[in-house]
C-alpha positions as a Markdown table, in Angstrom:
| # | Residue | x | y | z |
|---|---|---|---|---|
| 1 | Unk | 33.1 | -11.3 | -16.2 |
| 2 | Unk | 31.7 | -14.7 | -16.7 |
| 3 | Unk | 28.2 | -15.9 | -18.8 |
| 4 | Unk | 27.0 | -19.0 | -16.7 |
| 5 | Unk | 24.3 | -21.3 | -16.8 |
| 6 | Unk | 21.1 | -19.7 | -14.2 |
| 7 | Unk | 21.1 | -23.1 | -12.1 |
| 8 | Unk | 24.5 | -22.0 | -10.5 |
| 9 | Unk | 23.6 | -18.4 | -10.2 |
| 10 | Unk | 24.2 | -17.4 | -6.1 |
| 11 | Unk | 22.4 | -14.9 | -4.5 |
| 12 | Unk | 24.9 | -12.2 | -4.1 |
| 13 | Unk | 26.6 | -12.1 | -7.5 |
| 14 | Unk | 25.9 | -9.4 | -9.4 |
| 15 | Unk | 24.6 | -9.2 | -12.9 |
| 16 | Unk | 27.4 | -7.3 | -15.1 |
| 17 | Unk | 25.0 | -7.0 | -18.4 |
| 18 | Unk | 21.2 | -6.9 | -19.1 |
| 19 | Unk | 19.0 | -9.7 | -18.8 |
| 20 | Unk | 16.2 | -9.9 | -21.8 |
| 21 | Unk | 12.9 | -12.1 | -22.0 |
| 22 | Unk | 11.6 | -14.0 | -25.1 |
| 23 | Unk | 9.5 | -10.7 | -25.5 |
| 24 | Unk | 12.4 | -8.5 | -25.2 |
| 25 | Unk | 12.2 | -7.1 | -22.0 |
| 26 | Unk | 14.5 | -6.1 | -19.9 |
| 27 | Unk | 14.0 | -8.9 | -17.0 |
| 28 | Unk | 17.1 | -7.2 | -15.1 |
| 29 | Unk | 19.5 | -4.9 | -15.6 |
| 30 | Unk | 23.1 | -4.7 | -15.4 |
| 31 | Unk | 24.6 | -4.0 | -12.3 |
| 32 | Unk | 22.0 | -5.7 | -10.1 |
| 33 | Unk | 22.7 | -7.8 | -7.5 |
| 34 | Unk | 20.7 | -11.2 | -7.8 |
| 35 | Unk | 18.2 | -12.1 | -4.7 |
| 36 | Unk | 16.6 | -15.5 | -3.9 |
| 37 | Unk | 13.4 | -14.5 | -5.3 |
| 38 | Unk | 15.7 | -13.0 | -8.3 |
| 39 | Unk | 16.5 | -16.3 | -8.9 |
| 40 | Unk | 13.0 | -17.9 | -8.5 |
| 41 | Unk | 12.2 | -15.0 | -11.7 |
| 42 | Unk | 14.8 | -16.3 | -13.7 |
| 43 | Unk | 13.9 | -20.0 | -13.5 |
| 44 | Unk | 10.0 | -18.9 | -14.3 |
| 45 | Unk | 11.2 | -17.2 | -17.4 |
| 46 | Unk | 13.1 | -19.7 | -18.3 |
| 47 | Unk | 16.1 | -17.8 | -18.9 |
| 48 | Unk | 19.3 | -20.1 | -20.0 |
| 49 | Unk | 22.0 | -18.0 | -18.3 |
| 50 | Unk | 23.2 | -14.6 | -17.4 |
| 51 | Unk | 26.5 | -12.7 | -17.4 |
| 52 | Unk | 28.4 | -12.1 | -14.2 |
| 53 | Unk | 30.9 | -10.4 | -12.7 |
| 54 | Unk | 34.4 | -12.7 | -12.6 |
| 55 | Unk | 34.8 | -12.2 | -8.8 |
| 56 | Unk | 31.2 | -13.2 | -7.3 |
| 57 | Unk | 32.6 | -13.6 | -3.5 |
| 58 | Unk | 33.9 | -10.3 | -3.3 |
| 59 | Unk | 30.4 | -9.3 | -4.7 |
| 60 | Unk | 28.4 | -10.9 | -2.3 |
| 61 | Unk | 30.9 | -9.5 | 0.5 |
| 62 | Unk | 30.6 | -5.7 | -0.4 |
| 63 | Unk | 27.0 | -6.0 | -1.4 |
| 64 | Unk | 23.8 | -6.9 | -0.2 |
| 65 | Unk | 20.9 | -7.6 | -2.2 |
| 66 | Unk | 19.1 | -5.1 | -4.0 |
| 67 | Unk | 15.7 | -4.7 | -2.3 |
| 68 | Unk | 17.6 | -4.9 | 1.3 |
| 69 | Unk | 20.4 | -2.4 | 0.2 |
| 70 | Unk | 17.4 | 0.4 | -1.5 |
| 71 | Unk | 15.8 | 0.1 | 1.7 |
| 72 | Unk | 18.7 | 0.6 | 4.0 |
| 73 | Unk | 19.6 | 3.8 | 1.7 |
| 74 | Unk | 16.1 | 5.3 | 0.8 |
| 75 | Unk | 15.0 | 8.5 | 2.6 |
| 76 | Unk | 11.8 | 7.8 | 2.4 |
| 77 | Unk | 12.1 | 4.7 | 4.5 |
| 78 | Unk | 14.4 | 6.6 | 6.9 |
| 79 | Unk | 11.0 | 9.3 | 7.3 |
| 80 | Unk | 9.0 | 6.4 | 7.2 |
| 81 | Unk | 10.6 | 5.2 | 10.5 |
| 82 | Unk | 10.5 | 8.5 | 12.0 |
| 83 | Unk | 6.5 | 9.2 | 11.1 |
| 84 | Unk | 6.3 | 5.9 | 12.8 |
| 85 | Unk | 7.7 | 6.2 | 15.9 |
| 86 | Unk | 6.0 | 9.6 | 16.5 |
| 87 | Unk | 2.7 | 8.2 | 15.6 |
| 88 | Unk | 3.2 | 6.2 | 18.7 |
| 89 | Unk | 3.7 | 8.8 | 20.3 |
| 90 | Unk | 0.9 | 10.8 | 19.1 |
| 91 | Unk | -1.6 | 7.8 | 20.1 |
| 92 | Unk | -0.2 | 7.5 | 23.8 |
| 93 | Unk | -1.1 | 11.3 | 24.3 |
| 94 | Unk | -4.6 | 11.0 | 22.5 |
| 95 | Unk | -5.3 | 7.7 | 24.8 |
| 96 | Unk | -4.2 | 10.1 | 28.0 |
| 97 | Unk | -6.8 | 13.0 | 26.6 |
| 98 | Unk | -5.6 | 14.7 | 23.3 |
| 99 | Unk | -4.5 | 17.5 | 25.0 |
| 100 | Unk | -1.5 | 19.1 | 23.4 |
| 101 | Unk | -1.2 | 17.0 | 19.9 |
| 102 | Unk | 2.1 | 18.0 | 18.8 |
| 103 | Unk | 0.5 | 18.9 | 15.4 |
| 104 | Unk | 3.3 | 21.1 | 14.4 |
| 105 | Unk | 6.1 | 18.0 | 14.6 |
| 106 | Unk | 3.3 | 16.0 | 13.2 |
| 107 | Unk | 3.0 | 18.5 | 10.2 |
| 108 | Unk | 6.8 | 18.9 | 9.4 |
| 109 | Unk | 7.4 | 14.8 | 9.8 |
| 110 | Unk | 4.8 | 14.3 | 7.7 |
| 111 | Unk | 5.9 | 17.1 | 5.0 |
| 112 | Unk | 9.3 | 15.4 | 5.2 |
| 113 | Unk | 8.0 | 11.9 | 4.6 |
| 114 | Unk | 5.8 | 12.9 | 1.2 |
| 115 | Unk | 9.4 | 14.8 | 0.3 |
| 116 | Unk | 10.0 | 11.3 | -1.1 |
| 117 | Unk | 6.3 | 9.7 | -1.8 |
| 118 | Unk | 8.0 | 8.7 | -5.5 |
| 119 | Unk | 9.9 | 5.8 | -3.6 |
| 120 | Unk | 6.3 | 4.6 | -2.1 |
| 121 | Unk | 4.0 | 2.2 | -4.3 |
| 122 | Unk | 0.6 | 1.8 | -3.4 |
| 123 | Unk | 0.8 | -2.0 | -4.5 |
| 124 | Unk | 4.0 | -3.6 | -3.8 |
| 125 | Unk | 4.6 | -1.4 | -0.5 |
| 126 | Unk | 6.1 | -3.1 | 2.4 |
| 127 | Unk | 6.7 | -1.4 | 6.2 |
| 128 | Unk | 10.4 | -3.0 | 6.7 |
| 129 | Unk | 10.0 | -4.3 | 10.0 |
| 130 | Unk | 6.3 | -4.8 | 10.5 |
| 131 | Unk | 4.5 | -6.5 | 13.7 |
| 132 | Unk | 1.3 | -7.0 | 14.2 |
| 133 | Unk | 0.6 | -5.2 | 17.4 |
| 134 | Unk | 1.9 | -2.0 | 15.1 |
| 135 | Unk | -0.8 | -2.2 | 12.9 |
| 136 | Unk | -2.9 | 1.1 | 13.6 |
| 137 | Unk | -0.1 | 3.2 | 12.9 |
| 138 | Unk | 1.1 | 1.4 | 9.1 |
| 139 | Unk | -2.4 | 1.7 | 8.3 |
| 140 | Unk | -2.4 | 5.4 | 9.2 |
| 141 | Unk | 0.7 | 6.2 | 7.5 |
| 142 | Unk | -0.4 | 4.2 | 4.1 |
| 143 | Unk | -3.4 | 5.4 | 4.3 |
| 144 | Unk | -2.1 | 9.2 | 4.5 |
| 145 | Unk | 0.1 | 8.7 | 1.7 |
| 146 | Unk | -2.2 | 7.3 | -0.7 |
| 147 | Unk | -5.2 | 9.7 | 0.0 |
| 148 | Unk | -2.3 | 12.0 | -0.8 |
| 149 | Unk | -1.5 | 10.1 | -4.3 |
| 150 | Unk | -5.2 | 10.0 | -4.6 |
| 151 | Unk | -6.1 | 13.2 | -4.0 |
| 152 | Unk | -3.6 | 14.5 | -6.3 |
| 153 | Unk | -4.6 | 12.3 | -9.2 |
| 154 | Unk | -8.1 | 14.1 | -8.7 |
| 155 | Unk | -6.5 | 17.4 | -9.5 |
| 156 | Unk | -7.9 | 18.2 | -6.1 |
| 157 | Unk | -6.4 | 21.6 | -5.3 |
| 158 | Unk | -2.8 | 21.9 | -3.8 |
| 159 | Unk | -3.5 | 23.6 | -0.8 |
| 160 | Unk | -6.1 | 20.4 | 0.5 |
| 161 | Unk | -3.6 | 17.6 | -0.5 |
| 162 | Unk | -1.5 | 18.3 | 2.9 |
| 163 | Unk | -4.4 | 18.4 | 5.1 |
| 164 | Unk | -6.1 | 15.6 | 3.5 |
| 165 | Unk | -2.6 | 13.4 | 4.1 |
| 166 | Unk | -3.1 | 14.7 | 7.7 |
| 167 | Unk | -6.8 | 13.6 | 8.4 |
| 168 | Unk | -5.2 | 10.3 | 6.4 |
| 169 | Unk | -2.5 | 10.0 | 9.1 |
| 170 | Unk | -5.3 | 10.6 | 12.1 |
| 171 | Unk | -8.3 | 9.2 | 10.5 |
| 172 | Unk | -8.1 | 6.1 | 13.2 |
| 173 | Unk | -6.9 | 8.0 | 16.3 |
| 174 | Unk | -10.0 | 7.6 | 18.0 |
| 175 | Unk | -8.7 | 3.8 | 18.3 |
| 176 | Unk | -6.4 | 5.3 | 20.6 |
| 177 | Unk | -8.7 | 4.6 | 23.3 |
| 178 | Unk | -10.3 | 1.4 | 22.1 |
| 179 | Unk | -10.0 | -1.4 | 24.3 |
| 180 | Unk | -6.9 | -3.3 | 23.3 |
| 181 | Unk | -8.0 | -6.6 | 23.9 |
| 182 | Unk | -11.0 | -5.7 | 20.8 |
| 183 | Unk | -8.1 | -4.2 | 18.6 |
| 184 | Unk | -5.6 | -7.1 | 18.6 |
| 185 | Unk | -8.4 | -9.9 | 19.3 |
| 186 | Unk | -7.3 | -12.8 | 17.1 |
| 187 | Unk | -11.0 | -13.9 | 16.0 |
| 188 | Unk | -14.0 | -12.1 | 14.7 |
| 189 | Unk | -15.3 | -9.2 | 16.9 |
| 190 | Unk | -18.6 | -9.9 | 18.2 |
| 191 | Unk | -21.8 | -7.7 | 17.6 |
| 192 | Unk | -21.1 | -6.2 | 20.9 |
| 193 | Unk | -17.7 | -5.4 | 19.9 |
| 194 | Unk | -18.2 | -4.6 | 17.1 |
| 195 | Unk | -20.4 | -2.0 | 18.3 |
| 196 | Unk | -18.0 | -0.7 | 20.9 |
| 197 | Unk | -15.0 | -0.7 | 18.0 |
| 198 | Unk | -17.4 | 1.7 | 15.7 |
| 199 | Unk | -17.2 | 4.4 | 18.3 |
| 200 | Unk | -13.1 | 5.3 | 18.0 |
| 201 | Unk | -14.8 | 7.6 | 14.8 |
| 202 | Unk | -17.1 | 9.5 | 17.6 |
| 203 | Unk | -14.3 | 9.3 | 19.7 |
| 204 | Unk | -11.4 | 10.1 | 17.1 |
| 205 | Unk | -13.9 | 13.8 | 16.4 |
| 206 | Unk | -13.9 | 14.6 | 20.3 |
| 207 | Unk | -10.0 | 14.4 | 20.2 |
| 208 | Unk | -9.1 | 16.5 | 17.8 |
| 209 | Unk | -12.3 | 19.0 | 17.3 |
| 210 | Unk | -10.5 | 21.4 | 19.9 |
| 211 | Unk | -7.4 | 21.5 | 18.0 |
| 212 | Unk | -7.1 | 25.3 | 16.4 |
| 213 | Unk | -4.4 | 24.0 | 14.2 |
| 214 | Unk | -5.9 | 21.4 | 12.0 |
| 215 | Unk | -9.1 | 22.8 | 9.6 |
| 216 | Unk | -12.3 | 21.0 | 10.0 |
| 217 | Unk | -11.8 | 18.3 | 7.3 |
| 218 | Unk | -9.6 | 16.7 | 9.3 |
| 219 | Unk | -11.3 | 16.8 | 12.2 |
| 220 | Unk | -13.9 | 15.3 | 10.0 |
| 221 | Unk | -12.1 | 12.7 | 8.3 |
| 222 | Unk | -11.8 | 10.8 | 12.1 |
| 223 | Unk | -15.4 | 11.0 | 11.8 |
| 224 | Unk | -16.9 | 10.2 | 8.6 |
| 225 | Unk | -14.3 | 8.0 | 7.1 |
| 226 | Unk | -16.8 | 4.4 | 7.8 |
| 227 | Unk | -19.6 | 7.0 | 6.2 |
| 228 | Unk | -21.0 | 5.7 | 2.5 |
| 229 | Unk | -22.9 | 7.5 | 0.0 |
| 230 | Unk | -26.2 | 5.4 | 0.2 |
| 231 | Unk | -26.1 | 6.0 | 3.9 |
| 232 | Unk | -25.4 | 3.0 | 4.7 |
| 233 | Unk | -22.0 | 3.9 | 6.9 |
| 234 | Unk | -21.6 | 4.6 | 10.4 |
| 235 | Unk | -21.7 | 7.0 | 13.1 |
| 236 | Unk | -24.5 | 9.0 | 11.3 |
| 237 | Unk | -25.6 | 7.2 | 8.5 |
| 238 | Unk | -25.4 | 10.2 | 6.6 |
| 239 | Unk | -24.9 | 10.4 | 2.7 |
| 240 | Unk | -23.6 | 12.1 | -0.6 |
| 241 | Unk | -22.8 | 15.6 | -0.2 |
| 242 | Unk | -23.4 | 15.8 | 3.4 |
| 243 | Unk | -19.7 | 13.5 | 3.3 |
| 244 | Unk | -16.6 | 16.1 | 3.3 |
| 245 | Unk | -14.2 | 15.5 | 0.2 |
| 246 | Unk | -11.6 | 14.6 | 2.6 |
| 247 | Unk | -13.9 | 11.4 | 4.1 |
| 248 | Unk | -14.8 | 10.5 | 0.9 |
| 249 | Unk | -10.6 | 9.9 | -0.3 |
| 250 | Unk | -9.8 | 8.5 | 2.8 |
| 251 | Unk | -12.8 | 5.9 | 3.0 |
| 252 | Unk | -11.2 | 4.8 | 0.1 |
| 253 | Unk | -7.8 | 4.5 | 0.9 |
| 254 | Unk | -8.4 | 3.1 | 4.2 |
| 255 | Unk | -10.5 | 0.0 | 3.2 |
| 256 | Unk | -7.9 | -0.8 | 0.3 |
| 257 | Unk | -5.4 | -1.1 | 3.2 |
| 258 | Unk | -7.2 | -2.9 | 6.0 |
| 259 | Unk | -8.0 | -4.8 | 3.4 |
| 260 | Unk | -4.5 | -5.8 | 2.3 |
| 261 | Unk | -3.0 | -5.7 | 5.0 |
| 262 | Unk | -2.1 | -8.5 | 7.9 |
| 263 | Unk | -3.8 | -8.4 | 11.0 |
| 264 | Unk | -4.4 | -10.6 | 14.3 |
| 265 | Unk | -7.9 | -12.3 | 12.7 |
| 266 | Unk | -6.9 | -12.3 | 9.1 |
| 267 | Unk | -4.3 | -12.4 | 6.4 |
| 268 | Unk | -4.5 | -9.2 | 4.1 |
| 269 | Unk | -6.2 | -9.9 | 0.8 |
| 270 | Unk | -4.5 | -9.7 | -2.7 |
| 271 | Unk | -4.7 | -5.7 | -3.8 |
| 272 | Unk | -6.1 | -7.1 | -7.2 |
| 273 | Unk | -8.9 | -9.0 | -5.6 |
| 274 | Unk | -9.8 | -5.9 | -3.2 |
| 275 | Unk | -9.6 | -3.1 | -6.1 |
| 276 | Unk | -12.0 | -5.6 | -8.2 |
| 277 | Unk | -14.0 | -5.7 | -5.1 |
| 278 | Unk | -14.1 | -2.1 | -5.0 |
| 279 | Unk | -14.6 | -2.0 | -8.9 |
| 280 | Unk | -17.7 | -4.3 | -8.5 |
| 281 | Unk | -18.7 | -3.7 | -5.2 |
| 282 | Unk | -18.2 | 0.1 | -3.8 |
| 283 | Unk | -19.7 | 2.2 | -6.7 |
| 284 | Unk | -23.0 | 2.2 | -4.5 |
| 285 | Unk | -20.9 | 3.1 | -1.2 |
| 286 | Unk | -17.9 | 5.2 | -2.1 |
| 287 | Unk | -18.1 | 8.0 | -4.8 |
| 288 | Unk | -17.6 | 6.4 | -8.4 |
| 289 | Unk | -15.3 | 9.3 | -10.0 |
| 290 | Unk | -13.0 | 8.4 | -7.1 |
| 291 | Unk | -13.2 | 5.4 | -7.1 |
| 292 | Unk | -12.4 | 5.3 | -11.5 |
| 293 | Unk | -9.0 | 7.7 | -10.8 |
| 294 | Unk | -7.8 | 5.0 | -8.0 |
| 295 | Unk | -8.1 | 1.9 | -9.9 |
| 296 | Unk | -7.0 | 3.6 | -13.0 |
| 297 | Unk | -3.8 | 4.8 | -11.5 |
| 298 | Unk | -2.4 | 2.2 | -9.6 |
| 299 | Unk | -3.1 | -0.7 | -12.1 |
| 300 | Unk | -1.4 | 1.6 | -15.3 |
| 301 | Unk | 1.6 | -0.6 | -15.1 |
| 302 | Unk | 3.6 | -0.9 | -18.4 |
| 303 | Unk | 3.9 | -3.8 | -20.5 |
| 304 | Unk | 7.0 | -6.4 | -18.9 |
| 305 | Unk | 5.7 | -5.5 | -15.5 |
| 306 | Unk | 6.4 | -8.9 | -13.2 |
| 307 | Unk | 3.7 | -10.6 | -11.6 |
| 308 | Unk | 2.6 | -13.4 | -9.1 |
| 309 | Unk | -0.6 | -15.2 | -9.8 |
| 310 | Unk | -2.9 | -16.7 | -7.3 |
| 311 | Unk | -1.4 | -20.3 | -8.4 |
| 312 | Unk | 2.4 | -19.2 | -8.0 |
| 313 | Unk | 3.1 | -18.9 | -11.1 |
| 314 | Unk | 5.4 | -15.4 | -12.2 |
| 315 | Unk | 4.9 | -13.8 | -15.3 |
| 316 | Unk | 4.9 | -10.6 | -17.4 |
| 317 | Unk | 1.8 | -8.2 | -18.2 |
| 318 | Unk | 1.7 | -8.1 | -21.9 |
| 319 | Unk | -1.4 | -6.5 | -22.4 |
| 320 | Unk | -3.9 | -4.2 | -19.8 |
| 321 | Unk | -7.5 | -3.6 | -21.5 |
| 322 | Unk | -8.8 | -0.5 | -19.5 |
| 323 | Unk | -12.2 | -2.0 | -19.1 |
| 324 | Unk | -10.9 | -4.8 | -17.0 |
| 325 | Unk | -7.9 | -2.8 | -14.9 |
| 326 | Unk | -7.6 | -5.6 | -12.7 |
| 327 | Unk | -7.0 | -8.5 | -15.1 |
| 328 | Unk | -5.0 | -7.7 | -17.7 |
| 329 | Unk | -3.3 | -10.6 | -20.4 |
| 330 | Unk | 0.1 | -12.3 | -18.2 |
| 331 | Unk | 2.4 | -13.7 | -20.4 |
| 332 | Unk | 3.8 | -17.3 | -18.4 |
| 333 | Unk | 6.3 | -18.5 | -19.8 |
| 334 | Unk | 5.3 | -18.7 | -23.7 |
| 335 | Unk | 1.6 | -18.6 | -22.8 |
| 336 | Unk | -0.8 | -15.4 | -22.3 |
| 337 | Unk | -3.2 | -16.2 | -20.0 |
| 338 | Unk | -6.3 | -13.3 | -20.2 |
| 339 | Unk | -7.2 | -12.6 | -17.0 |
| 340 | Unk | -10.9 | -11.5 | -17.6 |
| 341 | Unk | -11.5 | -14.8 | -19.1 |
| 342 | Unk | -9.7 | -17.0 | -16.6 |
| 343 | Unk | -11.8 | -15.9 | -13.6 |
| 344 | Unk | -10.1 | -18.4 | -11.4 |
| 345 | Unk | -6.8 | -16.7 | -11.4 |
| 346 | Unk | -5.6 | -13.4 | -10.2 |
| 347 | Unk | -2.6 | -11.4 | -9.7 |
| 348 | Unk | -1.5 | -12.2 | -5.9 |
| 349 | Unk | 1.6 | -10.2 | -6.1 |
| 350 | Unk | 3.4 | -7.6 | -8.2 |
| 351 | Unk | 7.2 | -8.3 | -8.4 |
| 352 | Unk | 8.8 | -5.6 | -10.0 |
């Protein structure tokens, strides 16, 4: 092995002993295998050098990076493939009718996928090969998963937290049959399309209301998931407890991700700025207990966690104050910078 200054670490040469911040954090440990954006992290902490192993050719030859290599190993992202390819599926038959949903294959993919939900984060979570055109279906799947995660953080009872991935992973099949040219239109819909996109919930109902083998929370989850508690929501307009549970989880879930999430007339939206906007905004729409337990879960990083902020900066979270989930104190490079007082910045991207 070798110590060596970090302006001549390559990508591809492995780290042979733990890399430690100002603040004593572990940055990296041993035995990863450096990235580029590895090495844009080092430079931002201002690291002076790192210990490698003696041989870093034959490194980079046997070994690929470490996000590209967990992905290429993971099982989840192996079910992951698989739940998307039969969504496909699933959305071809419901455009043709609905008639004979494969719900049991849908069932037992799914089961398979949440087999390994501990490799999936809500916040950093990136579909390996994602297009735009494939947009409906990542939404679906994300959105299944984390009603799942959200759900169970609830304590909602184990026997709903399958079905309520399931009306998750067909909450949007009614776009099945939406006119593609509104779906994948490049520019803001018009009221007229607008209107005509709002009835793939009407439409999502009529598909699978016939299905013995789903309960009705699912069915009504393709309904009721653009409802809101004031009534302001659409198809009915109805509120509060006239919402089933299921809706009310997947309403949230599914505006998180179409909010974060690329699509043909918009970039997604940092998670921090849409989970303040839900913090500020929703508690009149979407029910508040729900809404506490999701931002309270998938902000409760630990202290080191690695950050981008809105200005490209990287640095660690030192501090979270649990009034303020979304802004907690960043620590850049010998500076804390309080979020809740420096409205103008915000965490773009969570590294690691």
């Amino acid at each position: 092995m070798r110590t060596i200054p970090v302006s001549q670490v390559k990508a591809g040469e492995k780290i042979v002993e733990n890399v430690i911040t100002k603040f004593d954090n572990v940055l990296f440990t041993k035995g990863r295998v450096i990235s580029e954006r590895d090495l844009e992290i080092l430079r931002a902490f201002l690291i002076p050098s790192v210990t490698i192993e003696s041989k870093p050719e034959e490194a980079a030859a046997n070994q690929e990076p470490v996000e590209d290599a967990s992905k290429s190993i993971l099982p989840f992202y192996e079910h992951y493939e698989k739940m998307l390819h039969l969504l496909k599926k699933v959305f071809t038959i419901a455009d043709a009718g609905g008639a004979n949903l494969p719900i049991l294959e849908i069932r037992t993919t799914l089961e398979s996928l949440i087999q390994y939900i501990d490799s999936y984060n809500i916040l950093t979570f990136n579909p390996r090969s994602f297009q735009l055109r494939d947009f409906i279906y990542h939404n679906s799947i994300m959105v299944s998963l984390t009603s799942y995660y959200l759900a169970k953080w609830h304590n909602v009872p184990s026997k709903d937290l399958m079905p309520i991935a399931l009306g998750g992973l067909l909450h949007d099949i009614g776009n099945a049959k939406v006119d593609p040219n509104i779906l994948f239109k490049p520019s803001k819909l018009s009221l007229e399309e607008t209107e005509d996109m709002k009835k793939h919930t009407v439409i999502g109902y009529n598909i699978l209301k016939s299905v013995p083998a789903i309960n009705e929370g699912v069915k009504l989850s393709a309904l009721q998931h653009h409802e809101r508690e004031d009534g302001s929501g659409y198809p009915l307009g109805i509120r509060g407890d006239k919402i089933h549970p299921y809706s009310k989880i997947i309403a949230i879930t599914d505006m998180f991700h179409a909010m974060t999430t690329d699509r043909f007339h918009k970039k997604g939206t940092s998670p921090y700025l849409v989970l303040e906007q839900l913090f500020n905004e929703a508690f009149g729409k979407m029910d508040p207990a729900l809404i506490q337990t999701f931002i309270a879960k998938v902000t409760s990083f630990h202290n080191g966690t690695l950050v981008k902020l809105n200005d490209n900066r990287i640095g660690e979270i030192v501090f979270s104050d649990r009034a303020n989930p979304t802004r907690p104190w960043v620590n850049v490079n010998g500076k804390i910078i309080n979020l809740t007082l420096e409205r103008s910045l915000y965490i773009q991207e969570v590294l690691q």
